[in-house]
N, C-alpha and C positions, 0 to 999 in steps of 0.2 A: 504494500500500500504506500510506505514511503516514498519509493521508487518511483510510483505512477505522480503521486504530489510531487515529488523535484520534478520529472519529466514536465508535468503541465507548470510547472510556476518557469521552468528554463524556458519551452516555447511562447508562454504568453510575453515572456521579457522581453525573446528576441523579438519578435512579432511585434510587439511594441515600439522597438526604440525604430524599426524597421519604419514602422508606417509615420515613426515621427519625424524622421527625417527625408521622408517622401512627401510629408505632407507640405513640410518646410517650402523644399524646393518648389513643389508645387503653389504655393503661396508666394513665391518670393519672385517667380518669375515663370509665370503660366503657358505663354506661347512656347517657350525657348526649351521651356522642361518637354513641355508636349510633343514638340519636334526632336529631342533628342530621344527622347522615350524611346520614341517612336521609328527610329533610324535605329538605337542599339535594339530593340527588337529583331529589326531588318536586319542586319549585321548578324544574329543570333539564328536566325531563318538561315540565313544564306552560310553559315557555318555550318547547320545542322542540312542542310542542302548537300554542300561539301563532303561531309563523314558519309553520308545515303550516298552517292557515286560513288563513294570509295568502297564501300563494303558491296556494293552491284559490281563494281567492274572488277575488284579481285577476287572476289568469289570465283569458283571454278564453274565452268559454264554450264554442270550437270545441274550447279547447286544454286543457283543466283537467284534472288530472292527478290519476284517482279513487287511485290507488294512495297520492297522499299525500294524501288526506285521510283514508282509511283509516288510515294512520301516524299523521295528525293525534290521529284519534279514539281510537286506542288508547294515544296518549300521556298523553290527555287524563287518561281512564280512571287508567292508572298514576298518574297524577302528584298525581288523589285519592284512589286508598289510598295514596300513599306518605304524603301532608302529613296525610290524616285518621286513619292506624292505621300511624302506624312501628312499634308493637311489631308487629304481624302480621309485617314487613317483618325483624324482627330476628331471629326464628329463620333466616329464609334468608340472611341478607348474612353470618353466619361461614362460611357454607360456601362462599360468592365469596370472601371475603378468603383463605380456605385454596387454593383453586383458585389465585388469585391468586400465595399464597407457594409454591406448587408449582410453577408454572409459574416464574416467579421464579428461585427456585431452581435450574431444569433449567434457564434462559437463563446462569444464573452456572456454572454445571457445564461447559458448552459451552465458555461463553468461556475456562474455566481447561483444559481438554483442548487448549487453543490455543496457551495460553503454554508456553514452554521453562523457563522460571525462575518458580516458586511454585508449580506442577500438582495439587504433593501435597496444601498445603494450602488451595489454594480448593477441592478437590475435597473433600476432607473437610465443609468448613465447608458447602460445597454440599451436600452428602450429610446433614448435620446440617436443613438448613434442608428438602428433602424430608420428612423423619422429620417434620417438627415440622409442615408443612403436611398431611401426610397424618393426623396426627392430629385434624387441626382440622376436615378434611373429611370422617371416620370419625363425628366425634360433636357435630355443629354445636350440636343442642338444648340440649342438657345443660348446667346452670349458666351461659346467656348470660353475667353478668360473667365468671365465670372464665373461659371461651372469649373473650372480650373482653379480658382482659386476657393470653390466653395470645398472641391473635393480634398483642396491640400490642407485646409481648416479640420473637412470632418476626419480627412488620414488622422490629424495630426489630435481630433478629438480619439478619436480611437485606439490612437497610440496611449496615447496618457491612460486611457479606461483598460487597457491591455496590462500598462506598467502597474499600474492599482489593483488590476484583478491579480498579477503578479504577486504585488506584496499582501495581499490578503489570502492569498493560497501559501504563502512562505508563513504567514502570523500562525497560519491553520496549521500547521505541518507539524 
């Protein structure tokens, strides 16, 4: 049982300080975080593009495994709209990042329904960060910086409610 308490208080931490520093950037500088996101994504595509031809073309010809070149080729794809038209790519990523603080949020919810000591208020602050993701994924288009920077706010609400659900599972432990 202790094990499982360290393991959840070590990934609410990381998770936390993660989304606090994503939120930052996102706050601090909306279009430019957007576009680079959204290019190392591409970069990321197009590397995981890269290893699929390589494990298709040295594979032995009996054995060559069409399903990952197909992944190959559709990574490939992605990974040039992402690098050559990140704005195309920026109306969709606020509605992942909201997904993201929804789901988020419903993992921080859970884990406060768990604790004996602090329930009330991570369940609020959880409840709060639901609100704020469902807005995000209600109206992704609309004023990309301002949804940019709403999402690097509610990142960075969430990180904190991450870091608190941390030390309230560390008090519990």
């Amino acid at each position: 049982m202790k094990s499982i308490v360290t393991g959840m208080f070590k990934n609410k931490l990381v998770v936390g300080v993660l989304l606090l520093v994503l939120g930052v950037l996102l706050l601090l500088a909306p279009s430019e975080m957007m576009q680079t996101s959204i290019r190392i994504i591409g970069v990321v595509f197009a590397i995981g593009a890269a290893v699929g031809f390589a494990i298709y073309f040295l594979s032995s010809k009996e054995k060559r495994p069409v399903f990952t070149l197909i992944l190959a080729i559709l990574s490939a794809l992605t990974a040039i709209v992402f690098v050559a038209s990140p704005r195309l790519i920026s109306g969709i990523l606020p509605f992942f990042f909201g997904v993201l603080l929804l789901l988020s949020s419903a993992a921080d919810l859970f884990a406060s329904l768990q604790l004996p000591i602090g329930r009330i208020p991570g369940m609020l602050l959880s409840f709060i960060g639901i609100i704020l993701g469902v807005i995000v994924v209600c109206n992704p288009n609309a004023l990309t910086d301002f949804i940019t920077r709403l999402i690097g706010i509610s990142l960075i609400f969430d990180g904190i409610v991450s870091i608190t659900t941390a030390a309230l599972i560390k008090k519990n432990a």
